[in-house]
PDB file of N, CA, C and O in Angstrom, chain B, residues numbered from 101:
ATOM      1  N   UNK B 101       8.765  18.593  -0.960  1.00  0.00           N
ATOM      2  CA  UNK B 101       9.918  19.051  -1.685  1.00  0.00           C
ATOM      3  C   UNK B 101      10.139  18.182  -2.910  1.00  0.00           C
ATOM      4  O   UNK B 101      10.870  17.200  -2.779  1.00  0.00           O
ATOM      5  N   UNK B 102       9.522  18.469  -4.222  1.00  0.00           N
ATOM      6  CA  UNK B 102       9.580  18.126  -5.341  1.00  0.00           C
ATOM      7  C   UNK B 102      11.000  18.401  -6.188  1.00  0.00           C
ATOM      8  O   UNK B 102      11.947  18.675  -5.452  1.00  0.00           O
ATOM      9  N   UNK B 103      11.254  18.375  -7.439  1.00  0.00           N
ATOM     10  CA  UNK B 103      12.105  18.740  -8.087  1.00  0.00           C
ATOM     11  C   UNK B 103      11.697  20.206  -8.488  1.00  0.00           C
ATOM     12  O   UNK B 103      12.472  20.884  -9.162  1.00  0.00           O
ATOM     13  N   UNK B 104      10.713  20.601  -8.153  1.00  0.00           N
ATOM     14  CA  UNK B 104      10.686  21.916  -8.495  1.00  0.00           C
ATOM     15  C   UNK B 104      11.138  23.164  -7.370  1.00  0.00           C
ATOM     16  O   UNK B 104      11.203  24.372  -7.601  1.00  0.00           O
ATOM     17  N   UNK B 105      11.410  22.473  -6.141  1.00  0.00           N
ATOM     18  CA  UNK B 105      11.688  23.205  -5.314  1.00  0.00           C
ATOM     19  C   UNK B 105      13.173  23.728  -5.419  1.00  0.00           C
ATOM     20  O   UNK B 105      13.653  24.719  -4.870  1.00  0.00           O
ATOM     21  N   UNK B 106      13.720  22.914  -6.171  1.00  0.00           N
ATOM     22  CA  UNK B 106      14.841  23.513  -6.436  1.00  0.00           C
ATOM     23  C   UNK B 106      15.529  24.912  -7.068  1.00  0.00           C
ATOM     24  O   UNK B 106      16.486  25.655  -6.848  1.00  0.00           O
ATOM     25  N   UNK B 107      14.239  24.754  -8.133  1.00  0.00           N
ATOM     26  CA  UNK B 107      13.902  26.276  -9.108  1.00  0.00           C
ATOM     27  C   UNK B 107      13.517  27.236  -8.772  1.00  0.00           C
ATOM     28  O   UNK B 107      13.974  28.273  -9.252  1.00  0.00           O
ATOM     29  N   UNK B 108      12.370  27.251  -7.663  1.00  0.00           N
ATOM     30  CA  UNK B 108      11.405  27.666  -7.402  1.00  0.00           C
ATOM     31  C   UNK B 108      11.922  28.527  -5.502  1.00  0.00           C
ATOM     32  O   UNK B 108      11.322  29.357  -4.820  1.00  0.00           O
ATOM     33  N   UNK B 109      12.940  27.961  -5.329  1.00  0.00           N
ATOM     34  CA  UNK B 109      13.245  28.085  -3.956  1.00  0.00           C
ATOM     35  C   UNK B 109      14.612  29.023  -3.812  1.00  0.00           C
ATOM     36  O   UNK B 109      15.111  29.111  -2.690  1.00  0.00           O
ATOM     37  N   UNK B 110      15.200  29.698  -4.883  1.00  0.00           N
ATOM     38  CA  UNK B 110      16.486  30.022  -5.356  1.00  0.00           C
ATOM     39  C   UNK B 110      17.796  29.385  -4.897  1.00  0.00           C
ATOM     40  O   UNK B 110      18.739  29.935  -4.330  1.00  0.00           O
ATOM     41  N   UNK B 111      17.611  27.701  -5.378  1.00  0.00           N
ATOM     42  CA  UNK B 111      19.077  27.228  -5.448  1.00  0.00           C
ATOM     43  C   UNK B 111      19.010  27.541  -6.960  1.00  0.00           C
ATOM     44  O   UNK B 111      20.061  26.980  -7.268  1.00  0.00           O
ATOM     45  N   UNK B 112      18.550  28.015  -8.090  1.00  0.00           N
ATOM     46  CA  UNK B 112      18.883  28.184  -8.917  1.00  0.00           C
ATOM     47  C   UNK B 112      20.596  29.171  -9.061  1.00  0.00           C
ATOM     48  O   UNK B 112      21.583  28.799  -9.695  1.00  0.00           O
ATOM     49  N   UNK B 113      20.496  30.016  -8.525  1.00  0.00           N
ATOM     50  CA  UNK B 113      21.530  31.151  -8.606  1.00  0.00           C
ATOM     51  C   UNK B 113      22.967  30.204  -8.617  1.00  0.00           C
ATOM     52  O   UNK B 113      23.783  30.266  -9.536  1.00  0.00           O
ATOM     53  N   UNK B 114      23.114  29.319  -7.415  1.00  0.00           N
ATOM     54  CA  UNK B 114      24.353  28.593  -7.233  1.00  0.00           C
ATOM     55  C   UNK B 114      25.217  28.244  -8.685  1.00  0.00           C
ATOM     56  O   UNK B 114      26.247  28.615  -9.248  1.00  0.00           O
ATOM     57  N   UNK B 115      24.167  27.344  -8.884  1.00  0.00           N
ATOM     58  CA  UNK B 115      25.408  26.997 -10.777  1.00  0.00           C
ATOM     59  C   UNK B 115      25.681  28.118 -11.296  1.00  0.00           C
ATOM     60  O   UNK B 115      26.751  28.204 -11.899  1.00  0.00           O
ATOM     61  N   UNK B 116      24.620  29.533 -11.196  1.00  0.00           N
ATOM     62  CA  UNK B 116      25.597  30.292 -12.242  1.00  0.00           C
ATOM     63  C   UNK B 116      26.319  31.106 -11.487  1.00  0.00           C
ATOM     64  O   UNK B 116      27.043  31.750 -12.246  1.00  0.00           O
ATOM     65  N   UNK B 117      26.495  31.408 -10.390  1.00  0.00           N
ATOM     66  CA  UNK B 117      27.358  31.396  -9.442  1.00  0.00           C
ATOM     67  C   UNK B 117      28.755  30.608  -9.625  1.00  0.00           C
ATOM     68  O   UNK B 117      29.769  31.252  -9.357  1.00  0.00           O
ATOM     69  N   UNK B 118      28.831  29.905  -9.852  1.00  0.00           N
ATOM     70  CA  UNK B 118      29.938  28.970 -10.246  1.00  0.00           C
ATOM     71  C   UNK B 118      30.605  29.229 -11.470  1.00  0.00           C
ATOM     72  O   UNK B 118      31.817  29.444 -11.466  1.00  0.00           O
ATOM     73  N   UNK B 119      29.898  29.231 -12.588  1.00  0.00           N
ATOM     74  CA  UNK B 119      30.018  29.231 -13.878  1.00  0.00           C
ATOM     75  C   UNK B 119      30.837  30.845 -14.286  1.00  0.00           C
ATOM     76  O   UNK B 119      31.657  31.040 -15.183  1.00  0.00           O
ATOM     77  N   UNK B 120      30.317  31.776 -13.353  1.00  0.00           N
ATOM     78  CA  UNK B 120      30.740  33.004 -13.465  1.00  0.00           C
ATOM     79  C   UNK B 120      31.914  33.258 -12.919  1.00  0.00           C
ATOM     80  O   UNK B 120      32.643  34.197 -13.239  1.00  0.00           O
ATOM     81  N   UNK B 121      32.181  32.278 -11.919  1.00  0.00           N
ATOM     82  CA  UNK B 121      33.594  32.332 -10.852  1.00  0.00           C
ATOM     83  C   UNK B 121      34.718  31.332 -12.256  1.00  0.00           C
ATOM     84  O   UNK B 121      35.826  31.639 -12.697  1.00  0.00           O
ATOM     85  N   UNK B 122      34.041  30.419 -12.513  1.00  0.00           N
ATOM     86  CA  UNK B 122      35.289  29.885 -13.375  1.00  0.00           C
ATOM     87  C   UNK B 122      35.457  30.435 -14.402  1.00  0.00           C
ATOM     88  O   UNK B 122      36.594  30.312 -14.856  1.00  0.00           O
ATOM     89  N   UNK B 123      34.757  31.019 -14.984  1.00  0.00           N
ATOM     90  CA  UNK B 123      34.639  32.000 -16.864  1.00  0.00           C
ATOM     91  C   UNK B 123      35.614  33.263 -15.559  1.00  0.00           C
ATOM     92  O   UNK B 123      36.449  32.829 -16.352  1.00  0.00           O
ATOM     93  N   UNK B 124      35.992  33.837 -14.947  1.00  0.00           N
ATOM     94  CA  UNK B 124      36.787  34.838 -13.957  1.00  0.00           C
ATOM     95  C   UNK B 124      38.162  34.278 -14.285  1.00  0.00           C
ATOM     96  O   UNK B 124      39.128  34.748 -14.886  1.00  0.00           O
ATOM     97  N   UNK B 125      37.838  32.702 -13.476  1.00  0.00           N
ATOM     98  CA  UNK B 125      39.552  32.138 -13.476  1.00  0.00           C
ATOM     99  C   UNK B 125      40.682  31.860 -14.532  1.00  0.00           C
ATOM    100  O   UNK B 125      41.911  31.866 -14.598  1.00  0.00           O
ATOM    101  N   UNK B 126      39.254  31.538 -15.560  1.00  0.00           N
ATOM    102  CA  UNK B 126      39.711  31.246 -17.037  1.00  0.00           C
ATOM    103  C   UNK B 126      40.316  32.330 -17.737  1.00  0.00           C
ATOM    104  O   UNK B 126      41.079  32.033 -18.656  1.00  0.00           O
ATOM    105  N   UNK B 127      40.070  33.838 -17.407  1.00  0.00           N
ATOM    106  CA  UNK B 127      40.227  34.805 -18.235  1.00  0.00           C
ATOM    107  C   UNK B 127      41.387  35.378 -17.381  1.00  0.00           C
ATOM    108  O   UNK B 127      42.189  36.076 -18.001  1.00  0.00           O
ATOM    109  N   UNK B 128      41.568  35.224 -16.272  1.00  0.00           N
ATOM    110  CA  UNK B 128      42.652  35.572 -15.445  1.00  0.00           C
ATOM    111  C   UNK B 128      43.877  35.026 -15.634  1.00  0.00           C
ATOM    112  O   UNK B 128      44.945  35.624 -15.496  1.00  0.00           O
ATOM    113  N   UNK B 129      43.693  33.601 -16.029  1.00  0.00           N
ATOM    114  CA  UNK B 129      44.795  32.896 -16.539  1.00  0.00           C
ATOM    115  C   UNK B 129      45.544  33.263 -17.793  1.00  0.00           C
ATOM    116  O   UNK B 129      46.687  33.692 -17.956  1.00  0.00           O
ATOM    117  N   UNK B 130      44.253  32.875 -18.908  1.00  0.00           N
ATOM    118  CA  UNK B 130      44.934  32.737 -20.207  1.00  0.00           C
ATOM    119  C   UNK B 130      44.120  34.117 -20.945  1.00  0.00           C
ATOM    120  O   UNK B 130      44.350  34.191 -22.152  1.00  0.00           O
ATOM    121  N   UNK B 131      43.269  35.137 -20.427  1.00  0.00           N
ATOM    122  CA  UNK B 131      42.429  36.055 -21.216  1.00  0.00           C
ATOM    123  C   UNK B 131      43.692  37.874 -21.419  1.00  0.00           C
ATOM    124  O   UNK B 131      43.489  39.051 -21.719  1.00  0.00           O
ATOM    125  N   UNK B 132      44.694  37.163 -21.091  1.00  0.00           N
ATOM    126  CA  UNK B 132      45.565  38.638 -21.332  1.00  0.00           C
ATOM    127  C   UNK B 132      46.582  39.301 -22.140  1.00  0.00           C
ATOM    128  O   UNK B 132      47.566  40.012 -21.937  1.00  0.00           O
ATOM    129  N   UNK B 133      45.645  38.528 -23.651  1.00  0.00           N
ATOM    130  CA  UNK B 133      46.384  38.936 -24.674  1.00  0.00           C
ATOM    131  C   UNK B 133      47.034  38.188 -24.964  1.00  0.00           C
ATOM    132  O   UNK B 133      47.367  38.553 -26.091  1.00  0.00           O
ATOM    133  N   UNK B 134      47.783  36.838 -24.659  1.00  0.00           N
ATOM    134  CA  UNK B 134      48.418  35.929 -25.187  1.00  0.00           C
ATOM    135  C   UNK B 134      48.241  34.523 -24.834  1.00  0.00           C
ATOM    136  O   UNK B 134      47.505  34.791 -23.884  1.00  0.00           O
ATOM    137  N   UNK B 135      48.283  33.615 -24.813  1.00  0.00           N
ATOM    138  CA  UNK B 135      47.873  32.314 -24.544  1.00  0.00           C
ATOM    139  C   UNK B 135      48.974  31.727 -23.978  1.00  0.00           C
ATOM    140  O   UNK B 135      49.882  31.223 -24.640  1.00  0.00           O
ATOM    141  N   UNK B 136      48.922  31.782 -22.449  1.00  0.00           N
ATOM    142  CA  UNK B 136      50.331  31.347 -21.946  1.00  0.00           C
ATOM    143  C   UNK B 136      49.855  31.615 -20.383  1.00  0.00           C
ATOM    144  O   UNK B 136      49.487  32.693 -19.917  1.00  0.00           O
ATOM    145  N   UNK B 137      49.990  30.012 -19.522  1.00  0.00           N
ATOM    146  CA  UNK B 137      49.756  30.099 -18.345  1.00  0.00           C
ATOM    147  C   UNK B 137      50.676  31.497 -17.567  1.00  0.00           C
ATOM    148  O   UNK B 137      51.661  31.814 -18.234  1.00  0.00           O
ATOM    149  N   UNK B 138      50.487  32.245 -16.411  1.00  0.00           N
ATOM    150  CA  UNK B 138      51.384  32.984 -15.954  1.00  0.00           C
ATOM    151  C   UNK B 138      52.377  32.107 -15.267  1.00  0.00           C
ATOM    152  O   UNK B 138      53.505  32.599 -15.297  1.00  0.00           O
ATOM    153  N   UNK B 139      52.315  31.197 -14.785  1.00  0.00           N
ATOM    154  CA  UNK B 139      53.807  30.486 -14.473  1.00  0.00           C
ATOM    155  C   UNK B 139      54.719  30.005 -15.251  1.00  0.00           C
ATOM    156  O   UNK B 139      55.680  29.291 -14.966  1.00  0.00           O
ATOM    157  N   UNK B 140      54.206  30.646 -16.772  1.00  0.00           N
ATOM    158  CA  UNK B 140      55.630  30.457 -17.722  1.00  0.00           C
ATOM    159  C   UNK B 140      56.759  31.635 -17.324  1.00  0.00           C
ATOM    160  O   UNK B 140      57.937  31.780 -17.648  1.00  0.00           O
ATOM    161  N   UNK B 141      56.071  32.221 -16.678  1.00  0.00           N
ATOM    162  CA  UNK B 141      57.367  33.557 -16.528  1.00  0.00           C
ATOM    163  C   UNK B 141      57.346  34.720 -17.445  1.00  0.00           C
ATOM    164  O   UNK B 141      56.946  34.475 -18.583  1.00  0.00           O
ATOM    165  N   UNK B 142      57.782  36.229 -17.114  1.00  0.00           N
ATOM    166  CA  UNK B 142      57.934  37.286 -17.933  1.00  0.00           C
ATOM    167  C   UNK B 142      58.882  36.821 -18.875  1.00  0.00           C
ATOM    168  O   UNK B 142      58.789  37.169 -20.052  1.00  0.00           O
ATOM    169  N   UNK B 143      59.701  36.139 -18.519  1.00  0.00           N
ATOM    170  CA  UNK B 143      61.254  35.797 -19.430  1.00  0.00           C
ATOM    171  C   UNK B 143      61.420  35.647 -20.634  1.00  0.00           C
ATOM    172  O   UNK B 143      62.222  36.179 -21.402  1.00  0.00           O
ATOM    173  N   UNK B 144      60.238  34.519 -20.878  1.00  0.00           N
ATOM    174  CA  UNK B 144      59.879  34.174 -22.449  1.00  0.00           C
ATOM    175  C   UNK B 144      59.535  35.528 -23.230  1.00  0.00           C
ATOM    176  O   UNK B 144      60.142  35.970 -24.206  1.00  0.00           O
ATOM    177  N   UNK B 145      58.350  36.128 -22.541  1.00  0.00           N
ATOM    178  CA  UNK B 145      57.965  37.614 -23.508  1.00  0.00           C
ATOM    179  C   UNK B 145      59.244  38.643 -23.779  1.00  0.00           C
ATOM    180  O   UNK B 145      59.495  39.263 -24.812  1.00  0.00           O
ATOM    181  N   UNK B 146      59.808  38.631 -22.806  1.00  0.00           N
ATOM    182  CA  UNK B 146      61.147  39.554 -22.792  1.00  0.00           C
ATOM    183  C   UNK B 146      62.011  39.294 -23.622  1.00  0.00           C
ATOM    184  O   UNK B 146      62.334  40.225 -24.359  1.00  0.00           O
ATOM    185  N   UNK B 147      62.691  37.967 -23.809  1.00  0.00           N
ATOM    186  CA  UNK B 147      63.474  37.372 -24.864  1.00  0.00           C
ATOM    187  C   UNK B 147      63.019  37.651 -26.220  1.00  0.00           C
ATOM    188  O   UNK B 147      63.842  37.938 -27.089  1.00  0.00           O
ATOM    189  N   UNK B 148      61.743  37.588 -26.473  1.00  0.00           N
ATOM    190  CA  UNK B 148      61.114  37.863 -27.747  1.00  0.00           C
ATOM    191  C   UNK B 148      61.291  39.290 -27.829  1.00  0.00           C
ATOM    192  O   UNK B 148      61.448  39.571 -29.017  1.00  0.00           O
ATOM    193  N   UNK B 149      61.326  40.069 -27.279  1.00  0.00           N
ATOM    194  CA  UNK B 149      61.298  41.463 -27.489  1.00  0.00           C
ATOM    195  C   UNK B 149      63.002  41.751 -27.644  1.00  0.00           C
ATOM    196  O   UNK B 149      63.377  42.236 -28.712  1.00  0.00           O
ATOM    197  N   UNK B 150      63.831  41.507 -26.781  1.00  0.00           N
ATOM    198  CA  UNK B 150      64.871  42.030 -26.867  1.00  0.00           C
ATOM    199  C   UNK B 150      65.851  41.415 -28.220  1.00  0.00           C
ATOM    200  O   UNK B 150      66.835  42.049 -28.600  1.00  0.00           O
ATOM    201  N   UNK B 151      65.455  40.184 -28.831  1.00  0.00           N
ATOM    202  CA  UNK B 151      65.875  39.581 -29.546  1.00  0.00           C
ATOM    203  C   UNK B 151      65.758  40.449 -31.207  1.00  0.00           C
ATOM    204  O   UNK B 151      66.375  40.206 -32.244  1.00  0.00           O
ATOM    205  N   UNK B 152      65.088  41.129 -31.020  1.00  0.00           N
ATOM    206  CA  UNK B 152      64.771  42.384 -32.260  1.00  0.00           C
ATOM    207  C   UNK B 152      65.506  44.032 -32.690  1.00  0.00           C
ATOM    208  O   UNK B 152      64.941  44.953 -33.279  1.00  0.00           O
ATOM    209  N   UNK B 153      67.091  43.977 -32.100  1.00  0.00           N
ATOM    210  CA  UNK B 153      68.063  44.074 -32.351  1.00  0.00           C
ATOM    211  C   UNK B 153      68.285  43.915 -33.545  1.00  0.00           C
ATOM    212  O   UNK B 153      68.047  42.887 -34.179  1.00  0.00           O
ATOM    213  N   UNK B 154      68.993  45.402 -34.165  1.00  0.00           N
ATOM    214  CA  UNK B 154      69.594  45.543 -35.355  1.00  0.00           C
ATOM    215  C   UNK B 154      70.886  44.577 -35.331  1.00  0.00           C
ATOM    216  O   UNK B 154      71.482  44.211 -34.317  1.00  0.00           O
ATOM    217  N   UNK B 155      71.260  44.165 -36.975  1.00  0.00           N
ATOM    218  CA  UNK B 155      72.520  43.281 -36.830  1.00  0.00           C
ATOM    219  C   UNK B 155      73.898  44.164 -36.468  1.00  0.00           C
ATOM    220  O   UNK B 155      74.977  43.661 -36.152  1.00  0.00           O
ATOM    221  N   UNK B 156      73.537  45.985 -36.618  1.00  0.00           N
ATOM    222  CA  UNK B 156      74.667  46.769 -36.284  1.00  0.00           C
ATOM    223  C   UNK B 156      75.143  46.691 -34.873  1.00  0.00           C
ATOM    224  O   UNK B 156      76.285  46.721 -34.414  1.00  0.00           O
ATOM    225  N   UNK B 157      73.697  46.557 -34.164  1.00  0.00           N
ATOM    226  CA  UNK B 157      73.560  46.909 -32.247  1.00  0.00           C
ATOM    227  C   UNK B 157      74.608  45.956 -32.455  1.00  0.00           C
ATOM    228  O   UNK B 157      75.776  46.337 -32.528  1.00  0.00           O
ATOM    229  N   UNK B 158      74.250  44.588 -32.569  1.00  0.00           N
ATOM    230  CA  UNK B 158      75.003  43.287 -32.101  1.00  0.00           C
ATOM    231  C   UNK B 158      76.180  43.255 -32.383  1.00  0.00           C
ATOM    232  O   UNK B 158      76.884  42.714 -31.531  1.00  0.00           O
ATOM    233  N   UNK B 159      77.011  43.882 -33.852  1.00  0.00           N
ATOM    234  CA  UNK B 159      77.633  44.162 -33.924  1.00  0.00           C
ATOM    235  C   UNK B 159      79.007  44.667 -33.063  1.00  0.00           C
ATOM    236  O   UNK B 159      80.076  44.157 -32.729  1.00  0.00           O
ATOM    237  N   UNK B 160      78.413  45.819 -32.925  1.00  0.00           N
ATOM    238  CA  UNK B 160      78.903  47.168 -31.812  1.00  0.00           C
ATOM    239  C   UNK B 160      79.435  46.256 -30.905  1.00  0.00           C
ATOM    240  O   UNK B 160      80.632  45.978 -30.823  1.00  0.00           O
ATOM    241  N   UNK B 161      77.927  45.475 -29.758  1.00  0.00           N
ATOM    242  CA  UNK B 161      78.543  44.961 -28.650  1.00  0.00           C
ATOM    243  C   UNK B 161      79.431  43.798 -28.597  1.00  0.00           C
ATOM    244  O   UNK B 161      79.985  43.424 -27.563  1.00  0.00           O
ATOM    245  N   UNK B 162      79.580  43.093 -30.039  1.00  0.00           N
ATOM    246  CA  UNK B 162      80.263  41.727 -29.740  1.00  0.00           C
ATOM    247  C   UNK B 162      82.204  43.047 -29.906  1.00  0.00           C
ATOM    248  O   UNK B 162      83.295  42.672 -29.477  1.00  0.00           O
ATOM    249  N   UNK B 163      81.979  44.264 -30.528  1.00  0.00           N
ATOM    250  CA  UNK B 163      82.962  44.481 -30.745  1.00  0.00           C
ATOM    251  C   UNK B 163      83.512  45.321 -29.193  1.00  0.00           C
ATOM    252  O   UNK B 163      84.706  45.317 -28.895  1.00  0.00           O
ATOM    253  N   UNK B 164      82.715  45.841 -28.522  1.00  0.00           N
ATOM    254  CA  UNK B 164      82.909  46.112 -27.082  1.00  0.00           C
ATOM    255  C   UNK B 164      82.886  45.112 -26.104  1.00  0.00           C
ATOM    256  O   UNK B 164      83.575  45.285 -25.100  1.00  0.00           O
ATOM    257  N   UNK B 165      82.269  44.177 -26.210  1.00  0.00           N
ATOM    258  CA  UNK B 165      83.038  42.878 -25.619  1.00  0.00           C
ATOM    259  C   UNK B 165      84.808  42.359 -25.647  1.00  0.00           C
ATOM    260  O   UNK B 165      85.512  41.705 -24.878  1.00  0.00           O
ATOM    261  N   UNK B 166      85.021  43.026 -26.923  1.00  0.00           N
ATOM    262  CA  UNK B 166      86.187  42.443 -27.928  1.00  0.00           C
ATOM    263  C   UNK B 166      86.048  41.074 -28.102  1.00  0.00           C
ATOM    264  O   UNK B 166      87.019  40.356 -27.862  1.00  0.00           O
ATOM    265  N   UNK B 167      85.287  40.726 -28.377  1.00  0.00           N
ATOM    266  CA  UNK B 167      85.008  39.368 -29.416  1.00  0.00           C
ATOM    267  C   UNK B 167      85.529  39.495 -30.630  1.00  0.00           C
ATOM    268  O   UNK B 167      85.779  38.407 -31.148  1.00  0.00           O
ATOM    269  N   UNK B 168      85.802  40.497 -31.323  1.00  0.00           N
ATOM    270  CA  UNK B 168      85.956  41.008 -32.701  1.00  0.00           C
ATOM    271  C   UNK B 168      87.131  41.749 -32.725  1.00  0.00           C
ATOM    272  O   UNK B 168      87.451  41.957 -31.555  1.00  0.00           O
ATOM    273  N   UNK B 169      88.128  42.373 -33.686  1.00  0.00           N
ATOM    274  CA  UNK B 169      89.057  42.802 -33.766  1.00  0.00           C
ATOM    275  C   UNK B 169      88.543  43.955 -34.289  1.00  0.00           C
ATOM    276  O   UNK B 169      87.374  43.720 -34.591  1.00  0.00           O
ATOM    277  N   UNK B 170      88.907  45.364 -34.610  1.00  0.00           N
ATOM    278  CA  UNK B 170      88.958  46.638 -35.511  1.00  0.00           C
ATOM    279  C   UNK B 170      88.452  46.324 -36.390  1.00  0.00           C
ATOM    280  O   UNK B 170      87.282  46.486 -36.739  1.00  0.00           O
ATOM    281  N   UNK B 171      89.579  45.656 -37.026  1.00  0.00           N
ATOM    282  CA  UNK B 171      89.100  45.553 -38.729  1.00  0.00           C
ATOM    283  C   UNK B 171      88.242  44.384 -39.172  1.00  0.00           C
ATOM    284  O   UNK B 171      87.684  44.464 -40.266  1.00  0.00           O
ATOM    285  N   UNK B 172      88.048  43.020 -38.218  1.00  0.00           N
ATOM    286  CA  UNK B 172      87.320  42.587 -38.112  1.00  0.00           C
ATOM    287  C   UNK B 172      85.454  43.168 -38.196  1.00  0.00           C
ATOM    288  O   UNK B 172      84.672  42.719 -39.035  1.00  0.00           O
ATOM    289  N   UNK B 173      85.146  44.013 -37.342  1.00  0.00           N
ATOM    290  CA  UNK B 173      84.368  44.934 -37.352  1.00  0.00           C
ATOM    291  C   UNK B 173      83.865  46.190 -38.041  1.00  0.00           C
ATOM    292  O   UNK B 173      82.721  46.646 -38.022  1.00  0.00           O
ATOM    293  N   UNK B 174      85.101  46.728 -38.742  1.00  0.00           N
ATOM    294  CA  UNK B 174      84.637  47.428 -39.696  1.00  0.00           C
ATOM    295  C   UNK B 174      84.520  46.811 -40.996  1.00  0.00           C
ATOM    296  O   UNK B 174      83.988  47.433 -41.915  1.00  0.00           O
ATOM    297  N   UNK B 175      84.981  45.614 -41.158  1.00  0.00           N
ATOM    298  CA  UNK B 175      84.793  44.902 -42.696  1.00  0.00           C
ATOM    299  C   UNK B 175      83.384  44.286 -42.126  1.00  0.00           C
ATOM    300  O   UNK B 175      82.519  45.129 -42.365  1.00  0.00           O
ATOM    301  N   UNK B 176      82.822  43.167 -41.477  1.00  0.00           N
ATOM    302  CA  UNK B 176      81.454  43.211 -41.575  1.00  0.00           C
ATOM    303  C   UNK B 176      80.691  44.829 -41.117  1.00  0.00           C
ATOM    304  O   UNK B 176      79.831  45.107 -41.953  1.00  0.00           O
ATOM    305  N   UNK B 177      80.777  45.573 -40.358  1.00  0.00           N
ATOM    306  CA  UNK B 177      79.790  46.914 -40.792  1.00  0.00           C
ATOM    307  C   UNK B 177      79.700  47.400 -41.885  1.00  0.00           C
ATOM    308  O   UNK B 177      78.632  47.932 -42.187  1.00  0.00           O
ATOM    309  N   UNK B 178      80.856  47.373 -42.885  1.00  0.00           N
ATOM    310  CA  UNK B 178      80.215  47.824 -44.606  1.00  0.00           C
ATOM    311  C   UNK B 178      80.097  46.293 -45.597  1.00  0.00           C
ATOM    312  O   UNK B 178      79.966  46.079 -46.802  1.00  0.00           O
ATOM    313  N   UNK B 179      80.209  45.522 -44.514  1.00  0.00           N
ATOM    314  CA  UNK B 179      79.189  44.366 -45.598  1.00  0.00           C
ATOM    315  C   UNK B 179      77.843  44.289 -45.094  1.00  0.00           C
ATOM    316  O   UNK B 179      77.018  43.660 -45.756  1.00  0.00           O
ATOM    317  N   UNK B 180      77.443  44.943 -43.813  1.00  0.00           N
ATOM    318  CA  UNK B 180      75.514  45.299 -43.496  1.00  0.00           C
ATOM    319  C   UNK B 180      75.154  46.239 -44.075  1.00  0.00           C
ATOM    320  O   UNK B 180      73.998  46.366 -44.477  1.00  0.00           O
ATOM    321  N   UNK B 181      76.245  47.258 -44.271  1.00  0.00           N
ATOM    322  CA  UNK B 181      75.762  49.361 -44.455  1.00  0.00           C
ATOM    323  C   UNK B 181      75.754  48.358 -46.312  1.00  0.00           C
ATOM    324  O   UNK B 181      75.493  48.974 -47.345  1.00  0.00           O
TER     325      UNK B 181
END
C-alpha cells in the first residue's frame, strides 16, 4: 500500500464528496439572493420593504391615530400635493 493506493483504490471520491457537501451549505446559507446569514430574521427584509410608503400614507395614519389635528393635516397634505 503505496501512496498510490489511495488514487487508485477510490478514496479519491471522499474530498470531493466533501467539497460538494460544503459548496451545498455555503449556498444554503448565504446563495439566496442576498448576503445575510438566515438567523438575521425575516424582520430586517420586511422593514425595508414596508418603509417605502408614500409621505401621504403616513400622513393619513399619523392623522387616524390623531397625532395630528384637521387642519394640521390638511395644511401639510397641500404642502406634499
Amino acid at each position: 500500500m503505496g501512496p498510490g493506493y489511495f488514487w487508485s483504490g477510490g478514496m479519491w471520491i471522499f474530498p470531493i464528496i466533501m467539497i460538494i457537501v460544503m459548496l451545498i451549505v455555503v449556498y444554503l446559507i448565504f446563495g439566496r439572493g442576498n448576503i445575510r446569514a438566515p438567523w438575521c430574521g425575516p424582520s430586517q427584509y420586511y422593514d425595508n420593504v414596508k418603509s417605502s410608503e408614500s409621505a401621504l400614507e403616513i400622513l393619513k395614519k399619523r392623522y387616524a391615530k390623531g397625532e395630528i389635528t384637521k387642519e394640521e393635516f390638511e395644511q401639510m397634505k397641500n404642502d406634499i400635493i
